[in-house]
C-alpha positions in Angstrom: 108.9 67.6 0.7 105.3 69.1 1.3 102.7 66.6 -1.1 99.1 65.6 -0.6 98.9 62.4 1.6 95.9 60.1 3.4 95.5 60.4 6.8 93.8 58.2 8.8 91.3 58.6 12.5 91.8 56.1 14.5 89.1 57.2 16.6 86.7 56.6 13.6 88.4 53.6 12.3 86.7 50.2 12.7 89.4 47.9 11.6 87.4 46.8 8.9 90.1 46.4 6.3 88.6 47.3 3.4 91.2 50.4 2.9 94.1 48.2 3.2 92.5 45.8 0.4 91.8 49.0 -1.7 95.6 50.2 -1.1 97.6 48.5 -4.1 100.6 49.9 -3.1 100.3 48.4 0.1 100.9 51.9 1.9 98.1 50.7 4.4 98.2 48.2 7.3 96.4 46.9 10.2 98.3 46.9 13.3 96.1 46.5 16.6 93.0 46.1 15.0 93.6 49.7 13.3 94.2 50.4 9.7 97.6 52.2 9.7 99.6 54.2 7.1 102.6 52.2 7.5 105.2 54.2 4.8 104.8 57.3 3.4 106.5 57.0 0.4 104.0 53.9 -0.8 101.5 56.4 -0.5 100.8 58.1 -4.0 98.4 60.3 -3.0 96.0 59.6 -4.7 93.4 58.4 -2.7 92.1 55.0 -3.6 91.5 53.9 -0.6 88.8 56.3 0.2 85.4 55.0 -1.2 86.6 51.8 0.6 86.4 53.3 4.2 82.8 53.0 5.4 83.1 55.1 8.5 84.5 58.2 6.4 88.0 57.9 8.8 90.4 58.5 5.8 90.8 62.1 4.8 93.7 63.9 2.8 96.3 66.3 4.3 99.4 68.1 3.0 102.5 67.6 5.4 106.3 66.7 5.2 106.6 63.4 3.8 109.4 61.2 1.7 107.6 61.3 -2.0 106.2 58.4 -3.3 108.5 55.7 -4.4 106.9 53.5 -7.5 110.8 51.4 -7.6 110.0 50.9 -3.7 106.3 49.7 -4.0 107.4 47.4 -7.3 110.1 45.9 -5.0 107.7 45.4 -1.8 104.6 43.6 -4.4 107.7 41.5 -5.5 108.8 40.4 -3.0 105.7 39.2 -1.6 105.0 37.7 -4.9 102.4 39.9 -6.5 102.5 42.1 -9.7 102.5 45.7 -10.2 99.8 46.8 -12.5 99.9 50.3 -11.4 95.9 51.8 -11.2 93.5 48.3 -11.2 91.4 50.4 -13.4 94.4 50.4 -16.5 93.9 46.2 -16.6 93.2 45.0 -20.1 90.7 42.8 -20.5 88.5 42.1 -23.7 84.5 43.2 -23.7 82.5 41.2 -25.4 78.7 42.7 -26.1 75.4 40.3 -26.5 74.6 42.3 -29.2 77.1 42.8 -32.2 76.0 45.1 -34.5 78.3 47.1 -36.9 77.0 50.1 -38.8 78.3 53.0 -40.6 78.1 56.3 -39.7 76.1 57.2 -42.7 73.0 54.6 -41.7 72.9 55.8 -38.1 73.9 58.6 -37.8 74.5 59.9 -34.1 74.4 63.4 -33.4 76.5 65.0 -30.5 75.2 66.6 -27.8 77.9 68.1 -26.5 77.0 71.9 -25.8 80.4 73.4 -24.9 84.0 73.2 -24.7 86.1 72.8 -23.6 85.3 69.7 -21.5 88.4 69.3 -19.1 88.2 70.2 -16.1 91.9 71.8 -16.7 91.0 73.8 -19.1 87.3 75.3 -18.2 87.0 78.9 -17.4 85.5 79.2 -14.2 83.5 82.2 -14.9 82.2 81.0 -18.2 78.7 82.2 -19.6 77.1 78.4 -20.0 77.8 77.7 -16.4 74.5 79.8 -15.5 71.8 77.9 -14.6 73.6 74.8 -16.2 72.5 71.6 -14.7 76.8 70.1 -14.6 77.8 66.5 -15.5 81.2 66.0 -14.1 82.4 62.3 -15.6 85.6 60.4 -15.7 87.2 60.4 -18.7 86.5 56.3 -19.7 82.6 56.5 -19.4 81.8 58.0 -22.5 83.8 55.2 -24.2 82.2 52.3 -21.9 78.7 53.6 -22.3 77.3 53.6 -25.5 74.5 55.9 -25.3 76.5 58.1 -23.2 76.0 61.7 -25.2 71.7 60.8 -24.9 71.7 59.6 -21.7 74.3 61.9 -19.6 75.4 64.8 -21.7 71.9 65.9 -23.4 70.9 68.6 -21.2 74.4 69.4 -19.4 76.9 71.4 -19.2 79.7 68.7 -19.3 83.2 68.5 -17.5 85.3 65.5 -18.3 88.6 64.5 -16.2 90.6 61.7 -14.6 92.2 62.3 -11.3 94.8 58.9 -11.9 96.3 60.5 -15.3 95.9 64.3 -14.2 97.7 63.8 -10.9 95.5 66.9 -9.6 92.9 67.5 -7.2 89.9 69.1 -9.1 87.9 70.1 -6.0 89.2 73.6 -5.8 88.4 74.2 -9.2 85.7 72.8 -9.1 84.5 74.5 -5.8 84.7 77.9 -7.5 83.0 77.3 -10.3 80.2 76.4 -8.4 80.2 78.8 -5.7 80.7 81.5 -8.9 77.9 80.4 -10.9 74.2 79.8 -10.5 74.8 75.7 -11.0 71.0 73.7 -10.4 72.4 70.3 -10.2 75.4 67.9 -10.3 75.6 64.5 -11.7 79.2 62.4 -11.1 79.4 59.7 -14.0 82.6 57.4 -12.7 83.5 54.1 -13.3 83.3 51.3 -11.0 87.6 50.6 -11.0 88.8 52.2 -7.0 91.1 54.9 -8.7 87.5 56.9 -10.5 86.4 57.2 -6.7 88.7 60.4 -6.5 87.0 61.7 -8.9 83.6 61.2 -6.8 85.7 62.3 -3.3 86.9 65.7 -5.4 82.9 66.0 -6.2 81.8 65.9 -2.9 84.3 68.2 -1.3 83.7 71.1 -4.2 80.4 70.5 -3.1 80.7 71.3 0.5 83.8 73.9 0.6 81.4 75.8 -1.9 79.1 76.3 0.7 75.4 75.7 -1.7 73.5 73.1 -0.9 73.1 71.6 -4.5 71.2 68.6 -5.7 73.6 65.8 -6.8 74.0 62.4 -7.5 76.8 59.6 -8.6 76.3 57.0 -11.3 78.4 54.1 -11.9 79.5 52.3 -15.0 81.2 48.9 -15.6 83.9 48.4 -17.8 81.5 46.2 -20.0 78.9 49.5 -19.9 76.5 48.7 -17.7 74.8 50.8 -14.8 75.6 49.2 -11.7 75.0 51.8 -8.9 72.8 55.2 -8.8 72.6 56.8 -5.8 
């Protein structure tokens, strides 16, 4: 079958192994001081292992290639005595806040500041009206629930376009791509978590970004699971 796949330059490979870590299928290997996709079908496309690569020598490509096995990779992570969990970002794990307050909506009341819909990236037109001169937040589904003060501090002022590239198994930067090479778009600002599996959502960013051909102000930030800011940049 024809899919979506990582391909990997040697020539800009360092052998630093961070992809391989990053890879929890195990579709990645080091073999001669190279990182290596050693089976197709443990690759799920998806592109985890992207962010991880310093040197930028891991790319996607659509070619043949034996679609991706989950029985297979659950067997393999047996096998060598580890546990499939699926995305690292889906791991529960309890939050616990310094601060516990509890009010009702009716003593604090919030408002939204949401200024359109819809927000997934699915579903937005591309020509839509309150793309022009929008400044666009483009944010992974989980950081509005992980950040509190996420509608003040992100969507006040944007136009806002939520998504997650792990559930939506999709690649959003051709959509993405035309509606900013269609519209008159000031800036772009990537809220993502810090779990491996939001960098696609980063990766599908940056390539909208450059197949649009604009040279467009943008940034990344990223949140914790606990909702904290740990990288701007």
């Amino acid at each position: 079958m024809i899919r979506k796949i990582i391909k990997i330059d040697s020539e800009k490979c360092n052998g630093c192994g961070k992809c391989a870590s990053a890879c929890h299928e195990g579709a990645i290997g080091m073999l001669n001081g190279k990182a290596v996709l050693m089976r197709d079908d443990y690759c799920d496309g998806l592109g985890d292992c992207l962010p991880a690569c310093p040197t930028g020598a891991i790319t996607f490509e659509e070619r043949e290639a034996a679609a991706y096995d989950e029985a297979a990779v659950k067997a393999n992570m047996a096998k060598n005595g580890k546990t499939f969990h699926g995305c690292p970002g889906s791991m529960s794990r309890s939050i616990s806040h310094t601060e516990n307050v509890h009010e009702t909506f009716s003593e604090r009341p919030l408002e939204s500041r949401l200024g359109q819909w819809p927000v997934q990236i699915k579903l937005a037109p591309v020509n839509a009206p309150y793309f022009d001169g929008c400044k666009l937040l483009i944010a992974a589904d989980c950081t509005a629930f992980a950040y509190g003060n996420f509608h003040n501090d992100f969507i006040s002022g944007h136009v806002t376009l939520i998504g997650c590239p792990k559930l939506d198994m999709t690649d959003y930067s051709e959509k993405l791509a035309e509606i900013i090479k269609n519209n008159d778009i000031k800036s772009v600002k990537v809220a993502r978590m810090e779990v491996p599996c939001c960098g696609g959502i980063e990766n599908a960013v940056k390539k909208a970004l450059i197949d649009s051909g604009k040279f467009i102000p943008w940034s990344v930030v990223t949140i914790s699971t606990d909702g904290k800011i740990t990288e701007t940049k």
